[in-house]
C-alpha positions as CSV (number, residue, x, y, z in Angstrom):
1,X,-6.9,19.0,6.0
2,X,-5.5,19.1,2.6
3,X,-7.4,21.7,0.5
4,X,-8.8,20.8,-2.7
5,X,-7.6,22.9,-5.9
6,X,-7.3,22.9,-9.5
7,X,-5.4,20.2,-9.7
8,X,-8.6,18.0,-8.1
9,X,-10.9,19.4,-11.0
10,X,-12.7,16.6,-12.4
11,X,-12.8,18.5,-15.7
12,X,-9.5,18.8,-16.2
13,X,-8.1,16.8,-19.2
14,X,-4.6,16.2,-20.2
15,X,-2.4,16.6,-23.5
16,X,-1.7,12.9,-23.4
17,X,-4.3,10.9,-24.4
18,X,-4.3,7.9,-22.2
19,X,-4.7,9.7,-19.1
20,X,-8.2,10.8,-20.5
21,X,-9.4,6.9,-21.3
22,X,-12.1,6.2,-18.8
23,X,-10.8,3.9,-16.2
24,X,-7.6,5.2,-16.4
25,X,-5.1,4.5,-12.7
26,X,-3.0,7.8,-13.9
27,X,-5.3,10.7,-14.8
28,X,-4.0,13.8,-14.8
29,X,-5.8,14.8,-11.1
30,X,-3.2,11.9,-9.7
31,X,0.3,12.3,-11.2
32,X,2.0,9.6,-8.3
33,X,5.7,9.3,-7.7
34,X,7.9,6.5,-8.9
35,X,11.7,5.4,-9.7
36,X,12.7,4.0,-13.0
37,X,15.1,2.3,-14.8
38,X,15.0,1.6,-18.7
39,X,14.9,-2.0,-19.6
40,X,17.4,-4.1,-19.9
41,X,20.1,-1.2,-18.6
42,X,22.3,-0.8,-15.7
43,X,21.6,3.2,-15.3
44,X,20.7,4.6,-11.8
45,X,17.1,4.8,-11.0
46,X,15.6,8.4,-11.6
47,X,12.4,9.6,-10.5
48,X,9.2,10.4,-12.8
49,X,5.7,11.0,-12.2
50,X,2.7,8.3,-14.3
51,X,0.6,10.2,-16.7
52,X,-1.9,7.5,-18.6
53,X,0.4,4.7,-19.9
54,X,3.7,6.9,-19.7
55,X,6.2,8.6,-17.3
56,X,7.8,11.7,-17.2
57,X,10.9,11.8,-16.0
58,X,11.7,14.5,-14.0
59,X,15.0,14.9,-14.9
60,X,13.6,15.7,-18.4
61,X,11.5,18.6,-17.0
62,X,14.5,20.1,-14.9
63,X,16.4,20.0,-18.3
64,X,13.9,22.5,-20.0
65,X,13.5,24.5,-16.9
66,X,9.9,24.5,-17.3
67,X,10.2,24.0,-13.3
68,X,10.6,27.1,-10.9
69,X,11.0,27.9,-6.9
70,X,9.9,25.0,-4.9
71,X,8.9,23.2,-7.8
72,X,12.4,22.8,-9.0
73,X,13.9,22.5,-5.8
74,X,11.1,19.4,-5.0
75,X,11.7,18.0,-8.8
76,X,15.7,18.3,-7.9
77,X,15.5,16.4,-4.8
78,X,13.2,13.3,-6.9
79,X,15.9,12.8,-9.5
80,X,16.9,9.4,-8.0
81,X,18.4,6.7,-6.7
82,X,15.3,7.3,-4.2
83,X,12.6,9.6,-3.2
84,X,13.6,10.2,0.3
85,X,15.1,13.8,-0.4
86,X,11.7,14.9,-1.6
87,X,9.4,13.4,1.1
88,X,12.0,15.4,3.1
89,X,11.2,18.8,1.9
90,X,7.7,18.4,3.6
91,X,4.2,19.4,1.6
92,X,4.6,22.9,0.7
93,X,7.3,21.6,-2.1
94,X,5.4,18.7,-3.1
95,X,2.0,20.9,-3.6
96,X,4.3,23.4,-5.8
97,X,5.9,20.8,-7.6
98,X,2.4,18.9,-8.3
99,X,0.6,22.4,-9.3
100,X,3.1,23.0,-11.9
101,X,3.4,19.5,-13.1
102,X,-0.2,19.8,-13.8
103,X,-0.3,23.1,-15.5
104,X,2.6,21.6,-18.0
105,X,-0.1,18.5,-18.7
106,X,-2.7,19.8,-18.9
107,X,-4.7,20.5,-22.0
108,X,-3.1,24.1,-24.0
109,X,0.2,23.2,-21.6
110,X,3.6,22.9,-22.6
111,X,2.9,19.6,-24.9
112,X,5.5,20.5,-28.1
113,X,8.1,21.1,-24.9
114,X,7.4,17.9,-23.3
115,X,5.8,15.0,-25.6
116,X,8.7,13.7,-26.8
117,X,10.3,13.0,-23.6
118,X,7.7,10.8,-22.8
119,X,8.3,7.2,-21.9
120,X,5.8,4.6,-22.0
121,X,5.4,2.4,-19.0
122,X,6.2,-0.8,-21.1
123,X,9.5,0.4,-21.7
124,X,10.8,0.5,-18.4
125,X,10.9,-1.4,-15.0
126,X,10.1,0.1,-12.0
127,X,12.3,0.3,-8.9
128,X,12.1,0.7,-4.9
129,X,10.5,3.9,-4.6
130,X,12.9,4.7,-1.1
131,X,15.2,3.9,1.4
132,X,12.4,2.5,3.9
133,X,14.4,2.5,7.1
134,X,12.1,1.2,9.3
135,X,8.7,-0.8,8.6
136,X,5.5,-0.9,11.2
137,X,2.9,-3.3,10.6
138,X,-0.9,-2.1,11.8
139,X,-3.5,-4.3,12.8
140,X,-6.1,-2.0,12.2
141,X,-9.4,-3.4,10.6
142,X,-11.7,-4.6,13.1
143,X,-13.3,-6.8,10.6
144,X,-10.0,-8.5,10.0
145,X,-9.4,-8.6,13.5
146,X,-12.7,-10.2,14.9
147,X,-12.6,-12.8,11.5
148,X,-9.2,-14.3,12.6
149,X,-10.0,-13.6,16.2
150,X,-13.1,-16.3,16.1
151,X,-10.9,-19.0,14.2
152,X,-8.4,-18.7,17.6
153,X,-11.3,-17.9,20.5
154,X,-14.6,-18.4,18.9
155,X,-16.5,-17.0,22.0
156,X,-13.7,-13.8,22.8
157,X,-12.5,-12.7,19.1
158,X,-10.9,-9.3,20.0
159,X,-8.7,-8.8,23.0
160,X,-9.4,-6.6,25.4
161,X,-6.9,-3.9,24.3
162,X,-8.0,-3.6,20.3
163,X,-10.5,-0.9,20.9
164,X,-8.7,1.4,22.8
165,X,-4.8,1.1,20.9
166,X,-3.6,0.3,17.7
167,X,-2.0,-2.3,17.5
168,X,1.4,-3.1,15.7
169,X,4.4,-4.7,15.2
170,X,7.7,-4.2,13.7
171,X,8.2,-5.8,10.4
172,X,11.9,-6.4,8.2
173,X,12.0,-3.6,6.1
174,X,15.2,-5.3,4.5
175,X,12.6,-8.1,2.6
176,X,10.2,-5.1,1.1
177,X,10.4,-5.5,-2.7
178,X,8.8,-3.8,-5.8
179,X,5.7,-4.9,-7.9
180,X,6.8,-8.1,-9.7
181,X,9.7,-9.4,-8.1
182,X,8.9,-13.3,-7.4
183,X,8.5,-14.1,-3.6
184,X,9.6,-17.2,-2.1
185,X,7.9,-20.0,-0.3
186,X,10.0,-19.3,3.7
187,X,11.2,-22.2,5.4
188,X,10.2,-22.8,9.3
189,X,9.4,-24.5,12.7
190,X,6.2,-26.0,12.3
191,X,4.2,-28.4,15.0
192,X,1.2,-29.9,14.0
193,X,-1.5,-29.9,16.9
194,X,-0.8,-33.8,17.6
195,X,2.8,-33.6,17.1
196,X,5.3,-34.2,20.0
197,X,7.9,-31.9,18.1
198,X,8.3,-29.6,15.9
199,X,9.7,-30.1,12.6
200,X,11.9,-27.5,9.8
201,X,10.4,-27.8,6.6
202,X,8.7,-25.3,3.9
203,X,5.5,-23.3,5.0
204,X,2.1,-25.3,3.9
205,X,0.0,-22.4,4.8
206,X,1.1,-19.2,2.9
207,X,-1.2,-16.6,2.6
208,X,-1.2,-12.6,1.6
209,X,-2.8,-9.7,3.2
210,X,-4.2,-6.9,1.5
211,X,-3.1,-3.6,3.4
212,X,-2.4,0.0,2.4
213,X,1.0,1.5,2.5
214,X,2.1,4.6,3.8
215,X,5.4,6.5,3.7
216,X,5.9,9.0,5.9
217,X,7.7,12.2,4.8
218,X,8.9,14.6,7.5
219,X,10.1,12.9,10.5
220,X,10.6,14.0,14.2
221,X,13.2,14.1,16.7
222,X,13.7,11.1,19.3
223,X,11.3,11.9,22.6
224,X,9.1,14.6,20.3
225,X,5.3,13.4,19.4
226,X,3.1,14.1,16.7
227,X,-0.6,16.0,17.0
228,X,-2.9,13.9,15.7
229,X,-4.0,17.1,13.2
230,X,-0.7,17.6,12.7
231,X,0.1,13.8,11.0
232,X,-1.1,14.2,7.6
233,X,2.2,17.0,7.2
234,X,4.1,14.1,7.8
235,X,2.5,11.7,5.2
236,X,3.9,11.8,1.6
237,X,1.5,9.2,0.3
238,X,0.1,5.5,-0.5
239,X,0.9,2.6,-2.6
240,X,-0.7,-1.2,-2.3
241,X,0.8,-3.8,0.1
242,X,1.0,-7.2,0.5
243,X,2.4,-8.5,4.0
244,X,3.0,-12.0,2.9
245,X,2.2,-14.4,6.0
246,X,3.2,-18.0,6.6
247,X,0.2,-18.9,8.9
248,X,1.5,-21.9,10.4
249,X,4.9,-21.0,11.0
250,X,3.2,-17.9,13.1
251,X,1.0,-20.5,15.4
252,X,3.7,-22.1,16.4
253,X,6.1,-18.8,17.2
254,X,4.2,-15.8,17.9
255,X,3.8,-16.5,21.7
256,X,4.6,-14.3,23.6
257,X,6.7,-11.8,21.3
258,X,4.8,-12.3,18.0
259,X,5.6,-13.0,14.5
260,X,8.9,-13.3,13.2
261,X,9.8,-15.9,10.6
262,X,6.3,-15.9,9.9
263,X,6.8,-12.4,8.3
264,X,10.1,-11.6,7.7
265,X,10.5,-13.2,4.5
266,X,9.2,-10.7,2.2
267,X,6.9,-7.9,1.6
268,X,5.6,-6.7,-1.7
269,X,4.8,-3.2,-2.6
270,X,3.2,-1.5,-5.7
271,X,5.8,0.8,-7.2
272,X,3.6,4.0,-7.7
273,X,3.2,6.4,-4.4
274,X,0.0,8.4,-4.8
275,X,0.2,11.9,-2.9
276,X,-1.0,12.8,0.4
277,X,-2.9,16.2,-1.6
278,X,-4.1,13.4,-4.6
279,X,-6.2,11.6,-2.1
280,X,-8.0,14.9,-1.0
281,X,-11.2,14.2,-2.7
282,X,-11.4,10.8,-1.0
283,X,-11.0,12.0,2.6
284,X,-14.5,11.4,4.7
285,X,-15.6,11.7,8.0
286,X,-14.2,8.4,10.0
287,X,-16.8,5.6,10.3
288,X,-18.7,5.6,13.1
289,X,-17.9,3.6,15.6
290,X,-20.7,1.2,17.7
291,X,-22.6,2.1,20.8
292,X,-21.2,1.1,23.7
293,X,-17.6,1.3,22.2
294,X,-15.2,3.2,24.1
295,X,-14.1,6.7,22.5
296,X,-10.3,6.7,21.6
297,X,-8.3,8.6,24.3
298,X,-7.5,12.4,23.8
299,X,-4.2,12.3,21.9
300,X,-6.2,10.1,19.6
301,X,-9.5,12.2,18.8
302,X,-10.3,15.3,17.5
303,X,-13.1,17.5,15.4
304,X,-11.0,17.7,12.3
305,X,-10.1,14.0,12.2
306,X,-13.7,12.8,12.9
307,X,-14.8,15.1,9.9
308,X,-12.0,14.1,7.7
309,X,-9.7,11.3,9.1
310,X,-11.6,8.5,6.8
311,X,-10.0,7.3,3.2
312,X,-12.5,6.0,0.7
313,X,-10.4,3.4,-1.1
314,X,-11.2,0.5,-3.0
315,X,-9.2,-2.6,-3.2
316,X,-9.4,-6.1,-4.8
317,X,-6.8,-9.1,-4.3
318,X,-7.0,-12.1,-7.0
319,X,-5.3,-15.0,-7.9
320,X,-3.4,-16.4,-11.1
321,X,-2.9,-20.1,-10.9
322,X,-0.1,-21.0,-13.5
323,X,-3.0,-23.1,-15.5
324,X,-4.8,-19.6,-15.5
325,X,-1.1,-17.5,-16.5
326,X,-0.9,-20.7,-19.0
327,X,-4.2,-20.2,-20.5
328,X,-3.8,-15.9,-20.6
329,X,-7.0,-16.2,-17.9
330,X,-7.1,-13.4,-16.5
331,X,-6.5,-13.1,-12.6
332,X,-9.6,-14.7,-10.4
333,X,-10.5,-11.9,-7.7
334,X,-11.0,-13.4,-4.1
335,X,-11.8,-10.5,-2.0
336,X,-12.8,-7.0,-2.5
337,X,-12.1,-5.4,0.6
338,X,-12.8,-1.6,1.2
339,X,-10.6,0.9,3.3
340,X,-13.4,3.5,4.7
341,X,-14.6,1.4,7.7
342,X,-11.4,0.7,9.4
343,X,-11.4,1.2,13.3
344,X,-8.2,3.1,13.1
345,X,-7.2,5.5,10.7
346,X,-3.5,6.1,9.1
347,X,-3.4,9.1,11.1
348,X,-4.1,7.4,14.7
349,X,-1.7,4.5,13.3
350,X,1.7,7.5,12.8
351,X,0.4,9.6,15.8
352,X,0.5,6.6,18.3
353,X,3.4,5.3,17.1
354,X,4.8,8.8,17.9
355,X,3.3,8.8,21.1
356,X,5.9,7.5,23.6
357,X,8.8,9.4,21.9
358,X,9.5,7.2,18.7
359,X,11.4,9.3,15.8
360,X,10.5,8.9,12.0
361,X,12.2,9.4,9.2
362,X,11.7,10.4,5.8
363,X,10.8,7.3,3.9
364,X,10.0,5.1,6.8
365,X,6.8,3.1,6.1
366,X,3.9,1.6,7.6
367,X,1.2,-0.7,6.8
368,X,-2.6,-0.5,7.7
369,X,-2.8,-4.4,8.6
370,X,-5.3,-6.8,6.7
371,X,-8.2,-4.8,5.2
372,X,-11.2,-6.7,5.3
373,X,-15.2,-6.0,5.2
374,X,-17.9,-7.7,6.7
375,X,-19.1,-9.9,3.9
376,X,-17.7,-13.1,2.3
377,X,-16.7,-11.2,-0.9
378,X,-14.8,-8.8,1.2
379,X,-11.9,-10.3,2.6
380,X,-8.7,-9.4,2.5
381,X,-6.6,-12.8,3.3
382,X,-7.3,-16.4,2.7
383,X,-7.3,-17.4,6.1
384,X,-10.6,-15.5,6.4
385,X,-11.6,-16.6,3.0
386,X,-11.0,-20.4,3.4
387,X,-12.2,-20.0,7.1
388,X,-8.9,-20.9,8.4
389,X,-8.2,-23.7,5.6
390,X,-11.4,-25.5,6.2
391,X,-13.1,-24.1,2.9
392,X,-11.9,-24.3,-0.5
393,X,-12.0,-21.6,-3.0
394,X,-13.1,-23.1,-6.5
395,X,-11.7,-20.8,-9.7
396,X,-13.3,-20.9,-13.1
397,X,-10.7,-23.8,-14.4
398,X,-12.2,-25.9,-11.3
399,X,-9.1,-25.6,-9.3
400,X,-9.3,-25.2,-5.8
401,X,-7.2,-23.2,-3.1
402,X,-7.0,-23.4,0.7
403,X,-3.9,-21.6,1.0
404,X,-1.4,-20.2,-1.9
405,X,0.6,-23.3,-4.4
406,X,3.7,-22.7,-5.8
407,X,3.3,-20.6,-9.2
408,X,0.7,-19.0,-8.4
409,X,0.3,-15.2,-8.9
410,X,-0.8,-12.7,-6.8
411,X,-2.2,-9.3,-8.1
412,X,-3.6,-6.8,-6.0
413,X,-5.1,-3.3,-6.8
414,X,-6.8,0.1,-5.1
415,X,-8.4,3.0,-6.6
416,X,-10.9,5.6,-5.4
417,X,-13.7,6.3,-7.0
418,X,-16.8,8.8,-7.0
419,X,-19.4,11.0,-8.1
420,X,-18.1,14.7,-8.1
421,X,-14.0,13.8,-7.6
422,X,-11.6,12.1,-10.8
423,X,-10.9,8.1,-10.2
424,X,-7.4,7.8,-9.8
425,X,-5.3,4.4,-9.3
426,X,-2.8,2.9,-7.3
427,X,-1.3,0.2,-9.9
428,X,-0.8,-3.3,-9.6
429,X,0.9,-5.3,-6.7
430,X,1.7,-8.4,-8.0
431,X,4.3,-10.9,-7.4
432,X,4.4,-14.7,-8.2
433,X,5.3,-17.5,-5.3
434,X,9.1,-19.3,-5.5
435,X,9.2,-22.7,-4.3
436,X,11.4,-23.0,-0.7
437,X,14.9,-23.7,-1.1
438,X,14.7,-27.6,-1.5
439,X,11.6,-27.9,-3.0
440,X,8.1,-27.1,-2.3
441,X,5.5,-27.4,0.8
């Protein structure tokens, strides 16, 4: 397990203001990973590092060699178009480069050296933080599971399988976009339950899903596996996701192979990767799982990931409708799901997808699946909140919602957050729904 340090200490304050303001995503104890670009300019992304409401750019610290060893070799390998050279290097680099980033931020660090290479966040747009090669989708909450599960076989929600695998499928890594860029309404076969035929038309049933990302850093070679103590070496970190899903065009195509269309259309990401070492203070002992349930097989159990293989992460998912963008409403939060009591952690998800010979590569990603809790305020997708369309949502401007409308705005955040240990943020991962080619649903 990832060893907590000086850069985890709670006291430790920062030369630049906003990273001190209470509530802050991007306190010093964070310092997550992200490409830029300056506004309204055609340059190259570069890499940088959030620090309250400004980046550093790394290029900037190389520049001053304030950066040394590993450090400089890890900030080297970050300066852009992607991030994929750095989550090669494996941990040892990125713990060197984040120690010495935080001694330069730190309170009586290298302020006069560095403040005036500061950007601030408004000033620039974020880009794809990597190459992502290849994209898994998990289907790993077991609340998710058994909610949308009941709506399909009220008396046999989970499959036999679910408790002894996780489950997974391969998503389109070529649709995965940044924080803000608009997502479109897909077009697909759809066939009503009384319908002789199906029929091509725009999805009437879009819907998000509230899910963790995770980039892996070092890979493996085809046919080699990965320990299940040995996964978090080859995590570089976490950022929000949202696995849009057209739920009807899915119930008409997803027997026998699964989704396709359904999914493929786009996936939205938040643009900031928080560190594998960051989230040290928020690892846990792995929720218990019920009497009576089977205990995972060998390759997927051990002493060190029942004592630390848990995440305490909270999420929220909420919606903008354009009367509410209109009126400067703020978002109207839906669900509130929380990671810790997932049935299958990030580390089972990358060691059994490892496990029959599969290779990895730096920057490949994977998703947790739908993260969803037990009560109504808890749910991570509005097929579990409308009960399968059958429920409206009412917002505050008396609007209603069964599924997502054209305009509206998604927003979706995670932070942790507890006594003894800094809150640190994940940023926003928002994008607003297109209408289909031809107009909407």
């Amino acid at each position: 397990m990832t060893q907590l340090n000086d850069t985890h200490d709670p006291s430790l304050k920062s030369w630049v203001a906003s990273a001190n303001e209470p509530g802050c995503d991007f306190p010093i104890q964070n310092l997550p990973f992200g490409m830029f670009k300056r506004t309204n300019t055609d340059t190259p992304p570069r890499g940088c590092i959030a620090i309250g409401d400004q980046i550093l750019v790394l290029a900037h610290v190389l520049a001053k060699g304030l950066l040394c060893d590993k450090a400089e070799r890890a900030a080297e390998a970050a300066l852009g178009p992607t991030l994929n050279p750095l989550m090669a290097l494996g941990s040892d680099h990125w713990s060197d480069l984040r120690s010495q980033l935080s001694h330069l931020l730190k309170e009586g660090g290298e302020e006069d050296a560095l403040k005036d290479t500061l950007i601030p966040m408004s000033e620039v747009v974020m880009c794809m933080p990597a190459d992502i090669g290849d994209y898994t989708d998990f289907y790993s909450s077991i609340n998710h599971a058994t909610n949308v599960g009941r709506l399909l076989r009220p008396d046999n929600p989970l499959l036999p399988n679910y408790k002894h695998i996780p489950i997974a499928y391969h998503g389109r890594s070529s649709s995965i976009r940044v924080s803000g860029t608009p997502s479109k309404r897909p077009k697909g076969q759809l066939k009503a339950p009384d319908a002789e035929l199906p029929v091509f038309t725009a999805c009437k049933r879009l819907d998000y899903e509230t899910e963790l990302g995770v980039f892996v850093g070092p890979g493996n070679s085809l046919g080699e596996t990965i320990a299940l103590d040995d996964a978090e070496d080859h995590i570089f970190g976490f950022c929000v996701l949202n696995d849009w899903s057209a739920r009807d065009i899915q119930a008409w195509e997803y027997v026998p192979l699964g989704p396709f269309l359904a999914k493929n259309f786009a996936t939205t990401i938040s643009p900031w990767i928080v560190t594998m070492e960051a989230m040290a203070p928020y690892r846990q002992e792995v929720t218990p799982r019920p009497d009576g349930d089977p205990v995972p097989l060998a390759y997927l159990t051990s002493e060190a990931h029942e004592q630390s293989g848990g995440l305490d992460i909270n999420l929220d998912v909420a919606i903008a409708t354009p009367k509410m963008q209109e009126n400067g409403d703020a978002p109207f939060v839906i669900g509130s799901p929380v990671f810790k009591d997932m049935y299958w952690s990030v580390f089972q998800m990358l060691t059994h997808h490892a496990s029959g010979g599969c290779n990895f590569q730096p920057g490949d990603f994977y998703g947790s699946g739908t993260i969803s809790g037990t009560e109504k305020d808890q749910l991570g997708s509005l097929l579990e909140a409308s009960v399968g369309g059958m429920q409206e949502i009412t917002f505050p401007t008396g609007e209603t919602r069964t599924f997502l409308e054209d305009g509206d705005e998604v927003v979706m955040r995670a932070w942790c957050d507890k006594d003894g240990a800094a809150r640190i943020g994940f940023g926003e991962c928002r994008s607003i729904i297109l209408p289909a080619d031809g107009g909407t649903a």
